[in-house]
DOVO-40119 format. One line per field, with one value per residue (C-alpha): residue number from 1; chain; x, y, z; residue in one letter. Coordinates in nm, 2 decimals, padded with zeros to 4 digits. Example, Ala and Ser with C-alpha at 12.3 -4.5 7.8 and 13.67 -1.06 7.14 Angstrom:
2
zake	[1|2] .
gudren	[A|A] .
east	[01.23|01.37] .
north	[-00.45|-00.11] .
up	[00.78|00.71] .
torvo	[A|S] .
//
This chain:
396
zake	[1|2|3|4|5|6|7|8|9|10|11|12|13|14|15|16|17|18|19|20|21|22|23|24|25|26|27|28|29|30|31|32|33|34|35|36|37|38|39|40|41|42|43|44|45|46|47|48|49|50|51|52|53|54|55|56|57|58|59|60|61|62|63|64|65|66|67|68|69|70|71|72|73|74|75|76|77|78|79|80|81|82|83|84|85|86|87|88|89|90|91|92|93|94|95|96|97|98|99|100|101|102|103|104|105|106|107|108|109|110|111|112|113|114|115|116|117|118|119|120|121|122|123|124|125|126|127|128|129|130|131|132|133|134|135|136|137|138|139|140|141|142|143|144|145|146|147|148|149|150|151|152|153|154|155|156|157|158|159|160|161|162|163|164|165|166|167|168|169|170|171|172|173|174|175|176|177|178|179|180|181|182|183|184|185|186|187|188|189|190|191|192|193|194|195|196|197|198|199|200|201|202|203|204|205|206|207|208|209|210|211|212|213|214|215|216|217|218|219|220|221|222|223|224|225|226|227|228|229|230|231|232|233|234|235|236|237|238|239|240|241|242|243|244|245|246|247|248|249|250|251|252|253|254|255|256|257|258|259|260|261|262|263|264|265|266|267|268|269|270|271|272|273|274|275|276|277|278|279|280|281|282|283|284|285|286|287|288|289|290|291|292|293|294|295|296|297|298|299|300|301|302|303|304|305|306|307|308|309|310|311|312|313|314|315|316|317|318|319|320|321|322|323|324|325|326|327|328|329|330|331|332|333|334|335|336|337|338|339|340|341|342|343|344|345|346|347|348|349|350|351|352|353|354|355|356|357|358|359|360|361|362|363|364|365|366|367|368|369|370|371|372|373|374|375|376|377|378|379|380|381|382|383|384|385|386|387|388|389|390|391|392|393|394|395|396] .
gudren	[A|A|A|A|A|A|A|A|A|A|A|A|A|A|A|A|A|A|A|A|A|A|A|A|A|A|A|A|A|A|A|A|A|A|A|A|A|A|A|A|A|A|A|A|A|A|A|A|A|A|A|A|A|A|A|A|A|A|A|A|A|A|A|A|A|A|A|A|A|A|A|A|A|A|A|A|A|A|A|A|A|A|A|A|A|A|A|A|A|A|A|A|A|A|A|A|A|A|A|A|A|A|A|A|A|A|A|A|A|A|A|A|A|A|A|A|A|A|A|A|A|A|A|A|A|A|A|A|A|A|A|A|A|A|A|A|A|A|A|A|A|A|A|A|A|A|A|A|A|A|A|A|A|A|A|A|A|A|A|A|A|A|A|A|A|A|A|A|A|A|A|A|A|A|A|A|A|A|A|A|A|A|A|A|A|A|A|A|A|A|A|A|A|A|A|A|A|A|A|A|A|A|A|A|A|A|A|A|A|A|A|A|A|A|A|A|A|A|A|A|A|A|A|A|A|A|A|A|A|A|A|A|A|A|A|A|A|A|A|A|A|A|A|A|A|A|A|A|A|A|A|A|A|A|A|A|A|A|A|A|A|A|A|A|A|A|A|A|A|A|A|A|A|A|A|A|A|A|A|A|A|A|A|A|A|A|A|A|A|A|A|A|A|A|A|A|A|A|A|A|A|A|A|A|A|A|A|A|A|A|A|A|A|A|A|A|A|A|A|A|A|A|A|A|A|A|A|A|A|A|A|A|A|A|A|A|A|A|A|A|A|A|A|A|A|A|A|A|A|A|A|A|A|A|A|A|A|A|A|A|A|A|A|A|A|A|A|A|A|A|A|A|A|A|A|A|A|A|A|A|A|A|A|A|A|A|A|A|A|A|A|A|A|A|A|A] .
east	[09.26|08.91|08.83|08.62|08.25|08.12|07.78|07.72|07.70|07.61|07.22|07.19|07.31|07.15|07.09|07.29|07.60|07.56|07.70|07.95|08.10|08.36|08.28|07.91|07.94|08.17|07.92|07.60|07.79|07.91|07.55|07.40|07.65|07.53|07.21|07.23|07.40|07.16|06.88|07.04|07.09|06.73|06.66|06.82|06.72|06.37|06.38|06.55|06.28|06.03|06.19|06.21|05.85|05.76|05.97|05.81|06.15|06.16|06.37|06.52|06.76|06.50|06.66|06.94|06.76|06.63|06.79|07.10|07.09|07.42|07.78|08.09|08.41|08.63|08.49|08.61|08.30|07.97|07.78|07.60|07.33|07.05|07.22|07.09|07.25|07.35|07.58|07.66|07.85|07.98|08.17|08.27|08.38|08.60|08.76|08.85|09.00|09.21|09.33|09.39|09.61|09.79|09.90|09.94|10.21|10.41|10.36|10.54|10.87|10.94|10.90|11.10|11.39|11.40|11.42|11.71|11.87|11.78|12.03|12.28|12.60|12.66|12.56|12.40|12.17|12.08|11.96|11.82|11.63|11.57|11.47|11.18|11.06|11.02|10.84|10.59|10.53|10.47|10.26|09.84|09.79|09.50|09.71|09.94|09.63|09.51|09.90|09.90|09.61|09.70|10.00|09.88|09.61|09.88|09.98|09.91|09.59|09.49|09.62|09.92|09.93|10.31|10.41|10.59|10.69|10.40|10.20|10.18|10.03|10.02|09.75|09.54|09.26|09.49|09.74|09.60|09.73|09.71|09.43|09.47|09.23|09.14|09.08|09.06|09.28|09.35|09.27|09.49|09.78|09.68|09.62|09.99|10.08|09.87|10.02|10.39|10.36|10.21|10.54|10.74|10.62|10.59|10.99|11.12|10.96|11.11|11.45|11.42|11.36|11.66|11.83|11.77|11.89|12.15|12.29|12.25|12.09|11.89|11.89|11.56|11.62|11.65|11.45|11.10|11.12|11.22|10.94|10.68|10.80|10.88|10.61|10.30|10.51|10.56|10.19|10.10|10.33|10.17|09.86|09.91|09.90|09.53|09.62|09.68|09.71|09.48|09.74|09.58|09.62|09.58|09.36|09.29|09.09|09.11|09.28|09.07|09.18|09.34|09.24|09.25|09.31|09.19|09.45|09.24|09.34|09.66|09.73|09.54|09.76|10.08|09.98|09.85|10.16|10.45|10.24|10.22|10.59|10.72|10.58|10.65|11.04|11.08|10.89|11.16|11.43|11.33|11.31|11.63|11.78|11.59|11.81|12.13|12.43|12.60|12.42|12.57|12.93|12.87|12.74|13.02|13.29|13.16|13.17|12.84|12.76|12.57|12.29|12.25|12.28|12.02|11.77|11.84|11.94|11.86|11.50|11.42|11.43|11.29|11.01|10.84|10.93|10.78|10.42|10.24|10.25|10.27|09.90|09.82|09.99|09.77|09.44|09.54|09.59|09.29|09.08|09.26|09.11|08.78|08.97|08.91|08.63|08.79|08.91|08.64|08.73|08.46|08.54|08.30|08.20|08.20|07.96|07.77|07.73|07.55|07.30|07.25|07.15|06.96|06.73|06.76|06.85|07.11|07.15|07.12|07.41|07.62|07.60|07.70|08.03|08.07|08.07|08.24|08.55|08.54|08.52|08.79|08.99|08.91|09.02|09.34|09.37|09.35|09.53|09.84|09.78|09.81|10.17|10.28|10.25|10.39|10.73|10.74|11.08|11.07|11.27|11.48] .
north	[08.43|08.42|08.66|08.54|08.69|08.95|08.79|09.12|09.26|08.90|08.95|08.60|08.49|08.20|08.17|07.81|08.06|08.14|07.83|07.78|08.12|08.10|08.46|08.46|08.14|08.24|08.55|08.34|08.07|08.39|08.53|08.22|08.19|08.55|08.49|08.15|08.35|08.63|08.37|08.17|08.52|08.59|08.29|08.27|08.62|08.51|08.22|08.40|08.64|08.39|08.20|08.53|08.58|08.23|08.25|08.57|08.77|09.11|09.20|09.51|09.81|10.04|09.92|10.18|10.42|10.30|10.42|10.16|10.18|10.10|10.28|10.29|10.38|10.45|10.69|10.94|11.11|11.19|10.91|10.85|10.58|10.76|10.76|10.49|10.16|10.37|10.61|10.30|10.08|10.42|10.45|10.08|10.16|10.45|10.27|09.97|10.21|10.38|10.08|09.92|10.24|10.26|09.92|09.93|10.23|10.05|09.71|09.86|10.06|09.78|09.48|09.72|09.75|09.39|09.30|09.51|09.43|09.03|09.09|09.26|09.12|09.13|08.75|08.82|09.14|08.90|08.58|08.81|08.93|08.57|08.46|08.75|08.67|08.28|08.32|08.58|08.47|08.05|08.17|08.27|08.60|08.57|08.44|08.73|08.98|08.83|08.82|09.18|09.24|09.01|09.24|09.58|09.45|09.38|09.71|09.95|10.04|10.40|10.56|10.39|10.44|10.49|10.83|10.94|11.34|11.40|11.40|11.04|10.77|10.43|10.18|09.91|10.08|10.22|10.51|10.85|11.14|11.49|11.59|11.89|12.18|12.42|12.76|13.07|13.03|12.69|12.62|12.85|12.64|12.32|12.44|12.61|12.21|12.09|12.36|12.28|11.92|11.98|12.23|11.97|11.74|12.01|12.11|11.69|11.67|11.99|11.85|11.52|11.72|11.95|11.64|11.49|11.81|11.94|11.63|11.85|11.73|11.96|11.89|11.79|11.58|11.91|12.10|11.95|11.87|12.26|12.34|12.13|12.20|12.58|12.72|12.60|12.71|13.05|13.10|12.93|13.19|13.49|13.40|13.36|13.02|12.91|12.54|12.41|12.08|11.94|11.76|11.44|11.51|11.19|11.20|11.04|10.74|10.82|11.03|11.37|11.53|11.43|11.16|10.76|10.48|10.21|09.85|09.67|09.90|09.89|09.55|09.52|09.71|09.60|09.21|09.34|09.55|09.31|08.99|09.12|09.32|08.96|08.87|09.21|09.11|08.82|09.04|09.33|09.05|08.86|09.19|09.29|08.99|08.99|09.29|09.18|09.19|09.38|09.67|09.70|09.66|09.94|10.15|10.09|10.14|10.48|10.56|10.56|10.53|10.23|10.40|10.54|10.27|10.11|10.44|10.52|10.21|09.90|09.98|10.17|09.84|09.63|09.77|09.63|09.27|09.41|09.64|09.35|09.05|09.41|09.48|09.13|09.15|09.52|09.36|09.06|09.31|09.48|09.18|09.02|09.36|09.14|08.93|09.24|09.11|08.87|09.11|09.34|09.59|09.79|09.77|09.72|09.34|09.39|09.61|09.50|09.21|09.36|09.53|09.20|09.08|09.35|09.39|09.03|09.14|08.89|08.92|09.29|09.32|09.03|09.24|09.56|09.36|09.24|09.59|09.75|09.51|09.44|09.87|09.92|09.64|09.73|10.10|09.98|09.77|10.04|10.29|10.01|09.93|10.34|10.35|10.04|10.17|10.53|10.37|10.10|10.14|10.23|10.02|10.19] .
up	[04.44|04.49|04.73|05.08|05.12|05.38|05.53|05.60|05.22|05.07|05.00|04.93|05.29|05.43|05.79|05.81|05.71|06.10|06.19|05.93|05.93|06.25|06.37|06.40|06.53|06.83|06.91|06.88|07.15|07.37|07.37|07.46|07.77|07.88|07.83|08.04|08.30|08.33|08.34|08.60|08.79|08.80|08.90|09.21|09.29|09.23|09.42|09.69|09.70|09.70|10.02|10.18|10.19|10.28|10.58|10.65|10.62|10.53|10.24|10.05|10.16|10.34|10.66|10.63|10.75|11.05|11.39|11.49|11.86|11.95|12.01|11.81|12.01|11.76|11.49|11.21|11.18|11.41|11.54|11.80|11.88|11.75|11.42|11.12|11.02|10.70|10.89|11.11|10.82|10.68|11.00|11.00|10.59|10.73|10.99|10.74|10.46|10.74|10.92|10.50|10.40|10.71|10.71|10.36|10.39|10.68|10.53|10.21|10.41|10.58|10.33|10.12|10.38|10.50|10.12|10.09|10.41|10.27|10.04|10.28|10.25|10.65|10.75|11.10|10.92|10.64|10.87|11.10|10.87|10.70|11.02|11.10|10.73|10.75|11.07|11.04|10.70|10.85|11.13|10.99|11.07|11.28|11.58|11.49|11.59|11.88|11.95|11.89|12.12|12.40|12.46|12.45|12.68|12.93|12.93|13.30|13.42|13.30|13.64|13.59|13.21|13.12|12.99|12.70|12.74|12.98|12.63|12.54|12.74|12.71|12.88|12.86|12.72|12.42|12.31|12.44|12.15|12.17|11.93|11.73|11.76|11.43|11.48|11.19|10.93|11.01|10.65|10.47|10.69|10.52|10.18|10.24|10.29|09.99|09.77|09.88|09.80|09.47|09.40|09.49|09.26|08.98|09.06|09.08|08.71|08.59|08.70|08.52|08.21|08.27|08.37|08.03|07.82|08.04|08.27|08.56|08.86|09.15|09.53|09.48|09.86|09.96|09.82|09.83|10.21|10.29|10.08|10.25|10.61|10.54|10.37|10.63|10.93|10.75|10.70|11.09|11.25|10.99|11.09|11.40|11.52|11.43|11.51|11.84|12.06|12.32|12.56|12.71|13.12|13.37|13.65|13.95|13.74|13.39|13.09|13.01|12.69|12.38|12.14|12.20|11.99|12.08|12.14|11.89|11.58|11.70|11.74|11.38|11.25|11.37|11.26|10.90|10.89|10.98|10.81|10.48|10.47|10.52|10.20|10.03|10.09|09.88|09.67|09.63|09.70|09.43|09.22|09.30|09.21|08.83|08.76|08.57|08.73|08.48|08.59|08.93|08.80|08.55|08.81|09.06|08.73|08.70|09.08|09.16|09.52|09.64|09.75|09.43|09.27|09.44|09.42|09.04|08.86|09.07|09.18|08.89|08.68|08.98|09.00|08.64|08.81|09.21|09.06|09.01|09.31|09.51|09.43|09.50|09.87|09.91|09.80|10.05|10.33|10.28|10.30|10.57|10.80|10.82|11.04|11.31|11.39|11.63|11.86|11.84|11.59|11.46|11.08|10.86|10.90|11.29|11.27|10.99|11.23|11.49|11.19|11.06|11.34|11.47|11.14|11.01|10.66|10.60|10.24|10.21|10.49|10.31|09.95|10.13|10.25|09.89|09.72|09.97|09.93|09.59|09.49|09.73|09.59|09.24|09.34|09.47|09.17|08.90|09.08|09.08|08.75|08.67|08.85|08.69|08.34|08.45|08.60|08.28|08.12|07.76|07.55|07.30] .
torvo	[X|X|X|X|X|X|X|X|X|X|X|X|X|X|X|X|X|X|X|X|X|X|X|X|X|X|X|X|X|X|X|X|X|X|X|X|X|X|X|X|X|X|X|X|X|X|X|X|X|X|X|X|X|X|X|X|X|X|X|X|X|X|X|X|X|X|X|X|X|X|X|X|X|X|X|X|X|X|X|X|X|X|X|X|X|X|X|X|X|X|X|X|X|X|X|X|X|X|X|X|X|X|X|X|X|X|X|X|X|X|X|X|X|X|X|X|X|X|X|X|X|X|X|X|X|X|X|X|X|X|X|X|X|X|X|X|X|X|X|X|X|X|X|X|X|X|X|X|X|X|X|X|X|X|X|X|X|X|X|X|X|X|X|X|X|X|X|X|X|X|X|X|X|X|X|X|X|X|X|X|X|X|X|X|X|X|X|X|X|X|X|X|X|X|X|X|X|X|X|X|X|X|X|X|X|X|X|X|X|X|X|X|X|X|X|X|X|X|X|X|X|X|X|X|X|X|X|X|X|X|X|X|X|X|X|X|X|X|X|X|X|X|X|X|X|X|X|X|X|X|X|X|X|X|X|X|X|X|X|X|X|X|X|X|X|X|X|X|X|X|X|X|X|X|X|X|X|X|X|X|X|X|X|X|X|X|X|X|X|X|X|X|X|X|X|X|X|X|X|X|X|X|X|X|X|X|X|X|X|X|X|X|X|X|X|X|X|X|X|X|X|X|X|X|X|X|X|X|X|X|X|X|X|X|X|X|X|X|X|X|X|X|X|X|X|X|X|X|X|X|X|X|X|X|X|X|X|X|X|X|X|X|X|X|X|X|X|X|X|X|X|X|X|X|X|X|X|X|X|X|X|X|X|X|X|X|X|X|X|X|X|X|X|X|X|X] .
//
């Protein structure tokens, strides 16, 4: 059999070979459509540019740092209106990312139970339930915030602001929290929490392996939350307290004291939250179901509880068939936040609003927005993608 020549060590290789070998000719087509691309990229930047300075538009990034000149009520770190439009959409950035993994983490208990409870055999639990999916799920989710918002609006006056414990106050200008206040050795209390957790994890992998070997299971339920609660108090109280409270206090016109936060994050929230834990249900409903039925019946022949059932067999196997429209429903979330900016959250487009329009730089501001969201979605994305092939069953 006559064996088929390398154009790579044939010395007599013609260049119409290019075309009739099927491998150089799928890489000459492939870098012809890059090449096409990248010149129909610098194009339109060039063009772009070119407009921009026939209008008489300024362009580039060196608006950043220029001073913003405008407050942000709601902030995790300093700012003030001296600050620059850099430190302006970094705040904005911060409040999106907290506002995304909050909802994220609520969106995900509660999908998860009302998927459970979907399946409930109790008829008024399951069509309850039925009923709270098919309607948040049917109604967009942009009347859901100004729902949201509408409500906690109509809440008291701040001098009339309801109290919860004489701690906790409710009003129409938000939810005033106690704020915590660090003193020495506050640090060594958190790093006591950090270190307990990451016991707890070391422990709950140690007793899967001796699990495995022996068939002997650890109180790990038990174990890692006495861990994490017990050793910070241990060191708080040995070092004497170093973290405190500032209790909000009501006066004759306003709250003094404490933290507030604000009814347009929380009335984001709660419509990111209960929108997209509608769709995470059919999600682990329709997961639940993939698994065969045979497995619950062998689980309830060998006595198995059905709670652990659920926890170790069900979910377990679930999971491979929830991972991945899961990611899709986070990624949804966190884009849907942009939609703050009808009620006057200060996330990252709200504010890069009032930059744009401050300094003009409209395509700048608009490729800020488009990094921001596609790094954090792409850090969402790999970090699911990570979990998904750590929980994958192996097949023996």
């Amino acid at each position: 059999m006559a064996q088929e020549r390398d154009p790579f060590q044939n010395k007599s290789f013609q260049l119409m070979q290019l075309w009739t070998d099927e491998r150089w000719r799928g890489l000459i087509f492939q870098f012809l459509l890059i090449l096409a691309l990248c010149i129909l990229v610098a194009f339109i930047i060039s063009n772009t540019i070119q407009n921009l300075k026939t209008a008489g538009m300024a362009s580039g990034y060196d608006f950043i740092f220029d001073t913003a000149s405008f407050d942000i009520n709601q902030r995790l770190i300093e700012y003030s209106s001296t600050s620059t439009y850099g430190r302006a959409i970094i705040v904005g950035g911060l409040n999106t990312i907290v506002v995304a993994i909050l909802g994220i983490f609520a969106s995900t208990i509660i999908g998860f139970i009302a998927g459970i409870l979907r399946l409930s055999r109790n008829f008024l639990i399951s069509r309850l339930v039925g009923i709270y999916v098919e309607f948040i799920r049917n109604v967009p989710v942009l009347l859901q915030i100004i729902f949201w918002w509408v409500i906690l609006l109509a809440l008291p006056k701040v001098r009339d602001s309801l109290s919860i414990g004489d701690s906790i106050f409710l009003s129409n200008r938000g939810i005033r929290l106690p704020s915590p206040i660090y003193e020495e050795g506050s640090f060594w209390v958190l790093a006591a929490f950090i270190i307990a957790i990451a016991l707890s994890l070391i422990i709950r992998r140690w007793s899967f392996k001796r699990q495995e070997v022996t068939g002997q299971t650890l109180p790990i339920w038990i174990i890692a939350p006495a861990l994490i609660i017990f050793l910070p108090v241990i060191i708080f109280f040995m070092l004497g307290q170093p973290i405190g409270f500032e209790t909000p206090v009501r006066s004759k016109f306003n709250l003094r004291g404490g933290f507030n936060v604000t009814p347009e994050f929380v009335a984001l929230w709660l419509a990111l939250s209960t929108y997209t834990a509608a769709f995470i249900s059919e999600i682990v409903r329709a997961g639940i179901s993939s698994v065969s039925a045979g497995q619950k019946e062998a689980a309830r022949a060998l006595g198995l509880k059905q709670n652990i059932t659920m926890r170790k067999i069900i979910l377990p196997q679930a999971l491979r068939v929830i991972i991945p429209p899961l990611t899709s429903q986070y990624l949804n979330l966190t884009k849907n936040s942009s939609l703050a900016v009808a009620i006057g959250y200060q996330d990252i487009v709200s504010i890069g609003d009032t930059v744009l329009n401050q300094s003009g730089r409209v395509l700048e501001v608009i490729s800020i927005f488009m990094l921001f969201y596609l790094t954090l979605s792409l850090a969402t994305s790999a970090f699911m993608n990570w979990y998904n092939k750590k929980i994958n069953l192996i097949e023996r």
